[in-house]
C-alpha positions in Angstrom: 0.0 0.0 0.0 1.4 3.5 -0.5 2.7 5.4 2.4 0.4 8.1 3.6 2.2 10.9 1.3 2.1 8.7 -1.5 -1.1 9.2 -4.3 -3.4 6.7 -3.9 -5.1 6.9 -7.1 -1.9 6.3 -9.0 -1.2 3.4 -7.1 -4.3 1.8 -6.8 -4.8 1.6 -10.4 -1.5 -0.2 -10.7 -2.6 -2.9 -8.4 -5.9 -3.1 -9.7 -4.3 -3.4 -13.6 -2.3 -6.0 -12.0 -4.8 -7.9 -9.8 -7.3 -7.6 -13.0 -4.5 -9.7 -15.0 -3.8 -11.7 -12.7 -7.6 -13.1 -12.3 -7.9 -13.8 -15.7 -6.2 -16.9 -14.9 -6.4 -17.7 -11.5 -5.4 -15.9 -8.4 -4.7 -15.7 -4.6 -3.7 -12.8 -3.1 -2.6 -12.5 0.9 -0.5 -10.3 3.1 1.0 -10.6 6.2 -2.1 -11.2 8.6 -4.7 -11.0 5.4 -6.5 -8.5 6.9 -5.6 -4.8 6.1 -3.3 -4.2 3.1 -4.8 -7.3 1.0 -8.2 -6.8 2.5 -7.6 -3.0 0.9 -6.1 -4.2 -2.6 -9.9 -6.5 -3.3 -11.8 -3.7 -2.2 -9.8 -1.6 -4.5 -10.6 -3.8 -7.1 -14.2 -4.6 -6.4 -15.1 -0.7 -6.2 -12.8 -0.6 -9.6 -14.8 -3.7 -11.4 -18.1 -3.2 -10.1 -17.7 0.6 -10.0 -19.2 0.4 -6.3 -18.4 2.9 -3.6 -16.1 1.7 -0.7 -18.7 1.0 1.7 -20.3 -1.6 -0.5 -16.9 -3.2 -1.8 -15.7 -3.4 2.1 -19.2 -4.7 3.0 -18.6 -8.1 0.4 -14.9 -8.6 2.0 -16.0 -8.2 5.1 -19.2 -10.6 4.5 -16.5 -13.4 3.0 -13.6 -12.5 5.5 -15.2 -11.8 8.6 -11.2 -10.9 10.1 -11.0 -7.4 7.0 -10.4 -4.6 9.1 -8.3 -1.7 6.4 -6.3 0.0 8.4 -7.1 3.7 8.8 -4.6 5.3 6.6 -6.2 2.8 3.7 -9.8 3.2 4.5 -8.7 7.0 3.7 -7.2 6.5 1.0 -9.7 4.2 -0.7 -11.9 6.6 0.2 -10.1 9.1 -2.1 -9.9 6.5 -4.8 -13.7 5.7 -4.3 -13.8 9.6 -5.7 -11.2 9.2 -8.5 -13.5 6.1 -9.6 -16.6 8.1 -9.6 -15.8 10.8 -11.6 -13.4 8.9 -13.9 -14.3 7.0 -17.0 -10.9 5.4 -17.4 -10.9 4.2 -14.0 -12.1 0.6 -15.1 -8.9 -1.4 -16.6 -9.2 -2.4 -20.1 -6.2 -5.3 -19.4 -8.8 -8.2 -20.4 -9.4 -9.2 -24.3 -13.3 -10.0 -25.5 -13.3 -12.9 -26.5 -15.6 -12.4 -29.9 -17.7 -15.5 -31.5 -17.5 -16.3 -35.2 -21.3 -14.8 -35.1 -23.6 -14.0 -32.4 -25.1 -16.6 -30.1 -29.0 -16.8 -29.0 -29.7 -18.9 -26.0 -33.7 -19.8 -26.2 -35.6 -22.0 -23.7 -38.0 -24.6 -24.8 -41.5 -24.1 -22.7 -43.2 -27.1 -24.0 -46.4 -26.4 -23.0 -48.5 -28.5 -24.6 -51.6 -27.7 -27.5 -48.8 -25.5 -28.3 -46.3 -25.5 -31.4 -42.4 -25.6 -31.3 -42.3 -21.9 -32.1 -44.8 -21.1 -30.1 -43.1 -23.1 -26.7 -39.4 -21.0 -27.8 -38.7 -18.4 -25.8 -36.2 -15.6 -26.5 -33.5 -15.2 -23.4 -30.2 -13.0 -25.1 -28.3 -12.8 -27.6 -24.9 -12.3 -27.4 -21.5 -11.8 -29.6 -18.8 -12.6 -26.8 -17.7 -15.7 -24.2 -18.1 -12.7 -21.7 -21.8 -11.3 -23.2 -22.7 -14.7 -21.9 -22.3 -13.4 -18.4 -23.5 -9.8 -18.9 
């Protein structure tokens, strides 16, 4: 974590560019005690992903690791970088690729209800042009 007269913006967005690689394979992430400066790296990137304030993104740590207590000098400056992701439009990474399909996808579910046709049991539920629409 930067030391209190270090930005925190700058460096958070380091660590979240970092983190955000690093999860598109598979990672773990601890600290000393796992409970202040890894605790405030995930909530850095959850309010970062999810574009969530820091109350919310230390709420879902907290709920998962009942021990995340950021110490002060990082629940201030998360704080400040809860600002720098508000008003920013950059502030999300852009590390990960889309992963496009040939041609789009349309998932449909099958009712079958009966007196009633095949097209008329088919129900639209997305279409989508990417592994990661899927999940949108």
């Amino acid at each position: 974590m930067p030391p209190p007269q270090r930005a925190a913006v700058p460096f958070f967005r380091e660590r979240i560019r970092e983190l955000t690689y690093m999860i598109s394979s598979w990672a773990i992430l601890s600290s000393n005690a796992g409970v202040s400066r890894s605790v405030s790296t995930v909530i850095g990137f959850l309010m970062t992903e999810r574009l969530i304030g820091f109350q919310e993104a230390y709420d879902l740590v907290k709920k998962a690791r009942p021990a995340a207590q950021p110490n002060e000098g990082f629940r201030r400056q998360l704080i400040a970088y809860e600002e720098a992701v508000r008003h920013s439009v950059d502030a999300r990474p852009k590390i990960l690729p889309v992963h496009k399909l040939h041609a789009p996808w349309t998932l449909w579910f099958d009712r079958k209800m009966p007196n009633r046709s095949y097209g008329e049991n088919l129900k639209k539920l997305g279409t989508f042009d990417s592994i990661e629409g899927l999940w949108e």
